[in-house]
N, C-alpha and C positions, 0 to 999 in steps of 0.2 A: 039883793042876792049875796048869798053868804060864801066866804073862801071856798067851801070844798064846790060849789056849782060852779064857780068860776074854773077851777080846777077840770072841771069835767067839759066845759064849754071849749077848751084850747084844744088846740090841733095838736096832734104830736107830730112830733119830728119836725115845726116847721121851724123856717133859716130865716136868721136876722136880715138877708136883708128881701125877706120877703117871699121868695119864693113858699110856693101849696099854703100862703096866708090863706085865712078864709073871712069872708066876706060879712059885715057887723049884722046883713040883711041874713045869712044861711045859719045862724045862731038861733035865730026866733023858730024854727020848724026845730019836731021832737025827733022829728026822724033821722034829721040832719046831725042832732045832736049826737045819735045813737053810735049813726056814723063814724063820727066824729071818733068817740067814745072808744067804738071795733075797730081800729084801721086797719087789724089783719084780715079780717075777713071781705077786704077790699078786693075786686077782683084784679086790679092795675099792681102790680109787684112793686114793692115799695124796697127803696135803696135804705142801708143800711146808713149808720154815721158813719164808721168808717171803712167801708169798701162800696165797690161797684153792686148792679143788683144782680138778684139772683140767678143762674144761666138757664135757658128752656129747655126743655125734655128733648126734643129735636136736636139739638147743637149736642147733647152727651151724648144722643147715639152715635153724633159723627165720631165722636171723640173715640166712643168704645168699639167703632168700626175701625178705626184706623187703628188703635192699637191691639185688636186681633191680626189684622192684615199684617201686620208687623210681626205680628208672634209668630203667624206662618210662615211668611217670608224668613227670619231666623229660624223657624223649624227647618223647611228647607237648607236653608244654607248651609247650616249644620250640620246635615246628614248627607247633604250633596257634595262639599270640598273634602273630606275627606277620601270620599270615594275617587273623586276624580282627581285627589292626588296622586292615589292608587293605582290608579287607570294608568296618569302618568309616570308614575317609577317603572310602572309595567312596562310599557313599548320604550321609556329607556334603558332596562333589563335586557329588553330584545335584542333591539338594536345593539347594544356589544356584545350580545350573545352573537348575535350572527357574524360578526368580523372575530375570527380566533384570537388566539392568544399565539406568542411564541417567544421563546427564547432564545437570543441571540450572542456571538460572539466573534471579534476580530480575529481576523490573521496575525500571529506573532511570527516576528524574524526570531530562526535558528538560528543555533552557533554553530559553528563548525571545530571548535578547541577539540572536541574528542575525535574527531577525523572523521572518514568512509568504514565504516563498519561492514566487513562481506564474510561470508561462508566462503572458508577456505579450503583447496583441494590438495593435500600433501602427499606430492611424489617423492622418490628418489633420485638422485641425479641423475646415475644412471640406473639402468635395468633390463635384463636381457631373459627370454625365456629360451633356454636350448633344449632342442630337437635332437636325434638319431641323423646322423648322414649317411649311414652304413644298416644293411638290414642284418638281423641274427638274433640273440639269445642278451639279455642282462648276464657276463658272467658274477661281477660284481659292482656295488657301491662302495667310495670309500667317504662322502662327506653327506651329514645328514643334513636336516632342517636348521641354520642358527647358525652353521658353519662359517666360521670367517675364511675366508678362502683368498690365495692370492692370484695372480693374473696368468695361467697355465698350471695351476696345480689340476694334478687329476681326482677327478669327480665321478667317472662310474668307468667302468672294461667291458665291451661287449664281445662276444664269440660271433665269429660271421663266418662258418665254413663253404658257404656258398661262394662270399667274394676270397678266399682265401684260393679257391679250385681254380676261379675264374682266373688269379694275377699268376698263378704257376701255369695255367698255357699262354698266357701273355710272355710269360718270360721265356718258353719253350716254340711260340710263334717266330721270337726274336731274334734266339739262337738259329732257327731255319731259314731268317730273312737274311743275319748275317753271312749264311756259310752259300746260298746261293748270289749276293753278293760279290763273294770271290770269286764262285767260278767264273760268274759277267766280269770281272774286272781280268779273269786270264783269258777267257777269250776272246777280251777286246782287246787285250795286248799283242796278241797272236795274230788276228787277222790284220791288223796296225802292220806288222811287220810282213805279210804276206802281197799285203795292199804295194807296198811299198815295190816290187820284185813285178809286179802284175799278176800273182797268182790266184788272186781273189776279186772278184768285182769288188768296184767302189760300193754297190746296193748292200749288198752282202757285209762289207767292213761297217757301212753308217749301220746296218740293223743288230750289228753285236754290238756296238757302243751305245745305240739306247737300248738295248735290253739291261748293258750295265747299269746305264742310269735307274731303270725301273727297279734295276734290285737295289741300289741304294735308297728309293725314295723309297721301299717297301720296309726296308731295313727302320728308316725315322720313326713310319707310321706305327710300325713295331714299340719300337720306344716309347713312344707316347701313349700308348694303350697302356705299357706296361708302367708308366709314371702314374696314369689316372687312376689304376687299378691299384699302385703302393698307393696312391695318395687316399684313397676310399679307404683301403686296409689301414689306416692313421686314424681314422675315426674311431677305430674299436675303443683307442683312448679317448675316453670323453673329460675335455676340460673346460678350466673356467675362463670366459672371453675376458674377464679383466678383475682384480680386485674386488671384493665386496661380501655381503651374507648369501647365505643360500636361503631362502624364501620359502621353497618347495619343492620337494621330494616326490614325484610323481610314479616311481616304477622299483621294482623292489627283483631280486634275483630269481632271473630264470622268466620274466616276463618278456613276449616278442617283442623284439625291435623293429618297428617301420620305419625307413628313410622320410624324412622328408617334415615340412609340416603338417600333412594328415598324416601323421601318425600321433601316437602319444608324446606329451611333454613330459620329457626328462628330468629337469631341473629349472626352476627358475630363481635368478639371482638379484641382488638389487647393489648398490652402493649409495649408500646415505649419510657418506663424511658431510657433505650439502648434499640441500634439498630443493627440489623446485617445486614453488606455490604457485598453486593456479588459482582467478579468480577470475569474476566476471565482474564488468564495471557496468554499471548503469548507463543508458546512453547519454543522460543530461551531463554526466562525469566526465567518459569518454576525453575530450577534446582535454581534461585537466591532470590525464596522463602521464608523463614524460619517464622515460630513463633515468637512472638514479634516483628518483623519488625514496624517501625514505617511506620505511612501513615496521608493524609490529607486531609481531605472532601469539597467540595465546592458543594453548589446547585445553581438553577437559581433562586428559590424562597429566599434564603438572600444572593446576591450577596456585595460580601465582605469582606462577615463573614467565618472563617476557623474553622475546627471541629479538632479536632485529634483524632485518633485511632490506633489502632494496629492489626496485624495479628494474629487469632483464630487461625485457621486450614484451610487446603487444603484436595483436594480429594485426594492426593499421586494416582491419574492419568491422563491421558490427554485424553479430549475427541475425541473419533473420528471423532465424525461432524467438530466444528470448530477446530479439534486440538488445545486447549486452556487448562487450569490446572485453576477449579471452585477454588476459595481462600474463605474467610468467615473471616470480620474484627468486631470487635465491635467498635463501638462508642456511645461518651457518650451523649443523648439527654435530662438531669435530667430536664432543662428549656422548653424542649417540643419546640426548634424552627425549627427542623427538622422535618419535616409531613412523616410517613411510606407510601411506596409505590413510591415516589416521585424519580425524575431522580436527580441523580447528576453524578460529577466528582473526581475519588481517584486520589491522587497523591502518589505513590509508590515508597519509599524512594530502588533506585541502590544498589545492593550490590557488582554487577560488578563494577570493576575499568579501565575496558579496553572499553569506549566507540566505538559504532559499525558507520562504514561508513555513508556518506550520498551521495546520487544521485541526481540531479533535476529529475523530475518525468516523462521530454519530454526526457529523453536519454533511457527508457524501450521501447522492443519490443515484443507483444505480438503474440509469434508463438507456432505451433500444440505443439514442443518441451518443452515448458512453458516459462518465462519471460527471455529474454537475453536481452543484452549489446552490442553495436559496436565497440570493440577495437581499435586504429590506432596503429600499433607497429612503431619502426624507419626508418624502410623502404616506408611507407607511407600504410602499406600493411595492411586490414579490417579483423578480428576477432572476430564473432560471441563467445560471451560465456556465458552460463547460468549461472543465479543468483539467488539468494535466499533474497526474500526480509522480513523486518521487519516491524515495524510501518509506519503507512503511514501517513507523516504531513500536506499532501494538496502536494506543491510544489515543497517536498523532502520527499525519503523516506528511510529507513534506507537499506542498506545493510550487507547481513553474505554470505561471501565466494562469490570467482568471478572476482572480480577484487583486485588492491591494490592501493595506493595514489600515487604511479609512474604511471599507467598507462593512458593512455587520450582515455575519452568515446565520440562516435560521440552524439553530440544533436542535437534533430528533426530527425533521422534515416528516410528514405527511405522504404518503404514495400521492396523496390528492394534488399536492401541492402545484399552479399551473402558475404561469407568468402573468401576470396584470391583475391577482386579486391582493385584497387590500388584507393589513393583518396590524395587529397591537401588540408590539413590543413589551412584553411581562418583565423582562429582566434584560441585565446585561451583566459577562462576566468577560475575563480575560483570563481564566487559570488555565491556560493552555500550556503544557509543560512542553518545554522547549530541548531540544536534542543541543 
């Protein structure tokens, strides 16, 4: 047998130390040889030299089953986590949708450095409106409107021919009271002397001595009519009760005169060397009142100019319309630049030392209960509480009792707004401008 039969007779692939040898008996058959010869077309899978053998049709479709199942399951996933991330931003969306927002701010402590600020009410010191005492005729005016007048200068003349008629029989009543007078006092001297002789009863002399009497007490009554009657006839001159301007000119010549206060006002006067301020204090003030209190004047009419004064008196009580305590200042007008009547502004020197809270003016709620506040406590949890307010600055306004400087007011409140729901603090500010 020559090399290339030999060649053709070995097995391939077999392993030194033996393994799929074949047998010197399986050589001799041709078929065997053939065998030999094809070992692909071997039906047993034959292992390669260097790896394992080949893998079965059954085991890759595990294989291509499993990595489909995978493909879906990341198809899924894929298009599932997104949405259901969605899903979830949503009902967290919600959820602080549904609990509000709000905006809060502390109470700030006031000063009190620029004082009580009030609407001032400026009188005269003194001030008199005069009347007609006597009925008749204006015969003349002699002081008009602006007139400085002094304390009995005369101010108008009135004609009263009615009381003029009336005092001349007064005075001719008097003359008839005196002259029967006398005769009682001669015939009481007379029967006196009669009485004395027994030529007259005693009855008869007592009834001439009170008829004297009667005519002297007729004679008084006389007098005194006739005194009422010059003292009415006095009136014609009309003057001024004291010092001061004349104000108002109510009745011009030849206009009737009626006695009395229903009648027309004549004249009204004022004196405004000083002036009396009137004001009204807050009741929370009240009690920081006292006498001497200094204070400061300002009007619209001399803007710039400061007045000082001090505190007269109070009503020692509080009114019940405005619940306010009337005070009464004097100030000093000697220069006459302060006009009576006129509007101004007191500034009314603190004698509290503990300045009262301030609020902005959009954190008040006005309910049937009266004025409350929205509290936000730590837990985010809303607290209706009534307040009690003080001056009112425009934009802020004072507070007494209610809240304190820790605690945070909702501003711009809600109508809705009720006690026990829950809310998210958006901001926090403190620019609450301070008096």
């Amino acid at each position: 047998m020559n090399s290339d039969e030999l060649k053709h007779n070995e097995v391939p692939g077999a392993q030194p130390n033996g393994e799929n040898a074949v047998s010197p008996h399986a050589s001799a058959s041709p078929g065997a040889n053939r065998l030999l010869a094809y070992p692909h077309q071997s039906s047993a899978p034959a292992e390669s030299k260097d790896g394992p053998a080949t893998k079965s049709p059954s085991k890759r479709g595990r294989i291509a089953a499993a990595i489909i199942a995978l493909a879906i399951i990341g198809g899924l996933a894929v298009g599932f986590l997104p949405r259901w991330r969605q899903s979830r931003l949503t009902v967290a969306d919600t959820t602080q949708l549904a609990i509000p927002s709000v905006a809060v701010v502390s109470p700030v402590t006031g000063t009190n450095a620029g004082g009580l600020v009030l609407p001032a009410e400026i009188k005269p010191w003194l001030e008199a409106s005069i009347y007609a005492r006597a009925n008749g005729y204006l015969k003349n005016w002699v002081a008009d409107i602006g007139a400085q007048v002094e304390a009995g200068q005369l101010l108008a003349l009135i004609e009263t021919p009615d009381l003029d008629q009336q005092l001349a029989q007064a005075r001719a009543e008097l003359v008839l009271a005196q002259a029967n007078l006398r005769l009682a006092q001669v015939t009481d001297d007379r029967w006196k002397e009669l009485l004395k002789t027994a030529s007259v009863s005693e009855q008869a002399a007592a009834e001439k001595a009170a008829a004297r009497e009667t005519a002297a007490a007729s004679v008084e009554a006389s007098r005194a009519n006739m005194r009422r009657l010059e003292e009415l006839v006095s009136f014609q001159h009309v003057v001024a009760p004291f010092a001061g301007t004349i104000t108002i000119r109510a009745v011009d010549v030849g206009d009737l005169i009626v006695a009395g206060s229903g009648g027309r006002e004549l004249f009204h006067i004022a004196q405004s060397d000083k002036l009396r301020v009137y004001v009204r204090i807050p009741e929370p003030y009240a009690l920081g009142v006292t006498p001497g209190q200094a204070a400061t004047l300002t009007t619209h009419a001399t803007p710039g100019r400061v007045f000082t004064g001090k505190v007269i008196t109070t009503s020692q009580a509080i009114s019940t319309i405005s619940r306010t305590l009337l005070t009464e200042l004097e100030v000093d007008n000697s220069q006459h630049e302060i006009l009576p009547y006129s509007y101004g502004e007191l500034t009314l020197k603190e004698n509290n030392s503990d300045p009262a809270l301030t609020l902005p003016s959009n954190t008040l709620l006005f309910r049937a209960q009266g004025l409350q506040v929205g509290v936000v406590g730590p837990d985010g949890t809303v607290e209706l509480r009534p307040i009690q307010v003080g001056r009112d600055f425009g934009q802020t306004v004072e507070i007494h009792g209610g809240v304190t400087p820790a605690d945070r007011v909702i501003m711009n409140p809600t109508d809705s707004l009720v006690t026990g729901i829950k809310v998210r603090v958006a901001e926090s500010t403190n620019s609450v401008a301070s008096k």
